[in-house]
C-alpha positions as CSV (number, residue, x, y, z in Angstrom):
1,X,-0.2,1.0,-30.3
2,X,3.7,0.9,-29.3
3,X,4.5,-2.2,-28.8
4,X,8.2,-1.6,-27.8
5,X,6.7,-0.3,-24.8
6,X,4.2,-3.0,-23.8
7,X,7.3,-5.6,-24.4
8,X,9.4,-3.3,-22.1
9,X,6.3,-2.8,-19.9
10,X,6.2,-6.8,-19.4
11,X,9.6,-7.6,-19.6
12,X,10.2,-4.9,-16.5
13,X,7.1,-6.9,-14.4
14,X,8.4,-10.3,-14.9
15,X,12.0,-9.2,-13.8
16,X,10.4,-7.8,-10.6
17,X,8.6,-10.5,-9.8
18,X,12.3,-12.1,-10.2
19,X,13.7,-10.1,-8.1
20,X,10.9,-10.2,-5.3
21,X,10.6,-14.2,-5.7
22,X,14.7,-14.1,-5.0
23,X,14.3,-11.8,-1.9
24,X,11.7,-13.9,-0.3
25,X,13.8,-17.0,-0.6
26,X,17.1,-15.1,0.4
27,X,19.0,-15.2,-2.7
28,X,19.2,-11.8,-3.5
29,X,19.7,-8.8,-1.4
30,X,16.5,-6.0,-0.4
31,X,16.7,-2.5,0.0
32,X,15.3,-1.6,3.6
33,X,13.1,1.1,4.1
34,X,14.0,3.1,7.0
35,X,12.1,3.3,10.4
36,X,10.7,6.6,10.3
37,X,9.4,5.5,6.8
38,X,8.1,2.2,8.0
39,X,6.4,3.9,11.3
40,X,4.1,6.5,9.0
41,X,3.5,3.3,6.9
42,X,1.9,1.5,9.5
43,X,0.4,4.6,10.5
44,X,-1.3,5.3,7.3
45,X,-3.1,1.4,7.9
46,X,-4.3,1.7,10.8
47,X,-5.7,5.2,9.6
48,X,-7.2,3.5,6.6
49,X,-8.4,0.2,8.3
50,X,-10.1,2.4,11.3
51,X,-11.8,5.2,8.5
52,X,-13.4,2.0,7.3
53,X,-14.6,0.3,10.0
54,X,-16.1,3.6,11.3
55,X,-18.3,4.1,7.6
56,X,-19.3,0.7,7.8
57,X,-21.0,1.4,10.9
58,X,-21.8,5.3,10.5
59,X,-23.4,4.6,7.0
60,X,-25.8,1.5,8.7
61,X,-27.5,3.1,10.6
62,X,-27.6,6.8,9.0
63,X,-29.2,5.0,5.8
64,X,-29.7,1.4,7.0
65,X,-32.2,0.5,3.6
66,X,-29.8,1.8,0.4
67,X,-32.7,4.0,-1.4
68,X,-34.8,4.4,1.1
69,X,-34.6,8.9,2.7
70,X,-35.4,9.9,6.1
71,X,-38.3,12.1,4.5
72,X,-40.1,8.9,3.5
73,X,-39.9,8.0,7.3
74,X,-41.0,11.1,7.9
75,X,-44.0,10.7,5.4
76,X,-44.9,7.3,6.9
77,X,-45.1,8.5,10.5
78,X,-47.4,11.4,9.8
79,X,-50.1,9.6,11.3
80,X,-48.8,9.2,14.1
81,X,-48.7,13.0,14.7
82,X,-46.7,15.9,15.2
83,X,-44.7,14.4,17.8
84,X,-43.1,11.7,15.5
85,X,-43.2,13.9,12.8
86,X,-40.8,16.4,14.6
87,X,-38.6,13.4,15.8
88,X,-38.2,12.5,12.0
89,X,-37.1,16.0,11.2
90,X,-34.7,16.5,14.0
91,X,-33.1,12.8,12.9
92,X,-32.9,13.9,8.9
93,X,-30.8,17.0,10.6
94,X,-29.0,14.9,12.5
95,X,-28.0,12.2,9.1
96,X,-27.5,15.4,7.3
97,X,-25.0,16.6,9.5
98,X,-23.0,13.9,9.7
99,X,-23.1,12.9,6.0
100,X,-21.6,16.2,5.5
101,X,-19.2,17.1,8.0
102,X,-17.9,13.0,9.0
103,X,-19.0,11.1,5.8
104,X,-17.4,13.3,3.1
105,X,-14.7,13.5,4.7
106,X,-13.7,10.2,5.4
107,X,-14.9,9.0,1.9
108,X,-12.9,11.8,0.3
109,X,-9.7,9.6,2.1
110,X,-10.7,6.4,0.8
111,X,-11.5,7.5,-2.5
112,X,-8.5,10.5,-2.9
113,X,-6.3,10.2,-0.4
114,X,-5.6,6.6,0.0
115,X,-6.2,6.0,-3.4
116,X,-3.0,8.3,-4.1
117,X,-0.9,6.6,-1.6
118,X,-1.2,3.3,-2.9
119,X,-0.6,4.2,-6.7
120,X,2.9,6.1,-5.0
121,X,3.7,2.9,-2.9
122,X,3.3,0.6,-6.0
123,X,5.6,3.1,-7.8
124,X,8.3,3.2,-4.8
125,X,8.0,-1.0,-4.8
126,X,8.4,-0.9,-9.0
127,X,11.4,1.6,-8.4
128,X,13.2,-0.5,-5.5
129,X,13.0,-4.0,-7.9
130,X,14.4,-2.0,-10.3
131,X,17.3,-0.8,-8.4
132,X,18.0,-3.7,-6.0
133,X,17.6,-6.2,-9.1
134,X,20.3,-4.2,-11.5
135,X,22.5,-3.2,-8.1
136,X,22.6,-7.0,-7.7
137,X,23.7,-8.0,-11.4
138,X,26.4,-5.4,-11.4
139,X,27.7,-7.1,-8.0
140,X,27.9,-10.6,-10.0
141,X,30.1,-8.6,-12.8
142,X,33.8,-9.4,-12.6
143,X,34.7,-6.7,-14.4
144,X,33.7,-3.0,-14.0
145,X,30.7,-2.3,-16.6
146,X,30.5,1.5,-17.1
147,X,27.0,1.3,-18.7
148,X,25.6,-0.9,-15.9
149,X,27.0,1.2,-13.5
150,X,25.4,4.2,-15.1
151,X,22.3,2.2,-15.2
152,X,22.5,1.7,-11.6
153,X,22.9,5.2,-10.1
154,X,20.2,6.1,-12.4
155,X,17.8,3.8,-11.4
156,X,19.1,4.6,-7.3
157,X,18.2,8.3,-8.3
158,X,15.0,7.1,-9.3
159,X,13.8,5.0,-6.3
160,X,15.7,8.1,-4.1
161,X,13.3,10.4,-5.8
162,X,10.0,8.2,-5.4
163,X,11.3,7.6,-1.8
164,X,10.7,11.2,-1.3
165,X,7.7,11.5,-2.9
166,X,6.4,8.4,-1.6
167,X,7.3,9.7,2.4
168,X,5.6,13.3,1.4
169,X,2.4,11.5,0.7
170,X,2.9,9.7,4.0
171,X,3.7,12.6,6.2
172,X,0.3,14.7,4.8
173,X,-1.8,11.3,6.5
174,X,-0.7,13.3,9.8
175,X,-3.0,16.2,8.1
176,X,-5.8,13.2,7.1
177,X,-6.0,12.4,10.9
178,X,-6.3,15.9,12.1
179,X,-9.1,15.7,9.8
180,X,-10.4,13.1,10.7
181,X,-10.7,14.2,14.4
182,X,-12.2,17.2,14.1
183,X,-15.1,15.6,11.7
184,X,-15.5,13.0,14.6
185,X,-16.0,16.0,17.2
186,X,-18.6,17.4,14.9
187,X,-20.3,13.9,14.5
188,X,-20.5,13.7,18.7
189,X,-21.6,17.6,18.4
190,X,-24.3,16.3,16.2
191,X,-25.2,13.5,18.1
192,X,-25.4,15.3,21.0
193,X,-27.6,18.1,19.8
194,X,-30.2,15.4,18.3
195,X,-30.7,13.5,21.8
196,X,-31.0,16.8,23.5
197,X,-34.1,18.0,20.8
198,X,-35.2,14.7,21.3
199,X,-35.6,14.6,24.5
200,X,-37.1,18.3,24.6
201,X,-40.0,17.1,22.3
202,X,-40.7,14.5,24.6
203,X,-40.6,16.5,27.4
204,X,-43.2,18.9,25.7
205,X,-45.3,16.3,24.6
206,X,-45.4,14.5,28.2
207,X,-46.4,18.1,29.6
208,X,-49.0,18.6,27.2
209,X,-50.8,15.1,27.5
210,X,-50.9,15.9,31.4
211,X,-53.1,18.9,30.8
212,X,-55.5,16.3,28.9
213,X,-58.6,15.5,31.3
214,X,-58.3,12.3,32.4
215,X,-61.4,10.2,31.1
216,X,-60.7,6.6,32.9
């Protein structure tokens, strides 16, 4: 176990948390991320907090009891007859469809995707601290410190270089919501092609219990 590190690992997140507390209360100055930045931040919400609220409510009623499969519906209605049974087929097609081509997709975001974002934005937070907190000490030096300056342009080329990576993860969300558009089509394709056999099979059933002699 390396126990330098986890000293250095703690001493670096208490001096954050310094350097946060101090920014909130004014005393110490903050990096600002540009606008462009900011704007694909927000963006990247409102992406994540819509993917959710649209699997909450997909998932509910694709697989409203957690264990429980269409075919089992499908079992229970045989007695009913073929009619239902049909109706159960067509609406296992249906869930299949869009588990596949909207569900997968969207959970591959929260799971990959977002997942990823986050761990880059923590990183780009850790590396502005860092750089804000030592760009502030070497302000408070009355005389020039050639190591602390080093210290600060590397730790400035190290938030530079996780702002970049951090703004590349961003700009491929504009890729996740293409995505997540063209999975939304197929899930109205879907839906659309399930009312329609559903409503043929009722049609065709209607027909053939008016050919059935009338017995009242």
């Amino acid at each position: 176990m390396d126990f330098k590190k986890i000293l250095d690992d703690t001493q670096s997140a208490v001096d954050r948390i310094f350097q946060a507390t101090n920014e909130a209360l004014g005393r110490s100055e903050k990096t600002e991320y540009d606008a462009e930045f900011m704007q694909l931040s927000a963006q990247a919400d409102v992406l994540y907090n819509t993917t959710k609220k649209i699997i909450g409510s997909v998932e509910f009623w694709v697989n409203p009891h957690p264990g429980r499969r269409l075919e089992d519906i499908g079992q229970a209605l045989k007695k009913c007859g073929e009619y239902h049974r049909t109706l159960a087929t067509i609406e296992n097609e249906r869930n299949q469809t869009v588990e596949k081509k909207l569900l997968l997709v969207f959970f591959h975001f929260m799971q990959y995707d977002w997942v990823g974002l986050q761990t880059e934005m923590k990183k780009l937070q850790a590396a502005r601290l860092d750089y804000d907190m030592a760009r502030n000490k070497s302000k408070k030096e009355t005389q020039a410190d050639p190591e602390l300056t080093k210290n600060v342009e590397n730790l400035r080329a190290q938030f530079e270089a996780q702002m970049k990576e951090t703004r590349t993860k961003l700009e491929s969300m504009k890729l996740v919501h293409q995505n997540h558009i063209a999975a939304l089509k197929e899930f109205v394709g879907a839906e659309c092609r399930y009312f329609n056999a559903c409503l043929e099979q009722a049609r065709e059933t209607v027909a053939f219990l008016d050919q059935l002699p009338d017995n009242a």
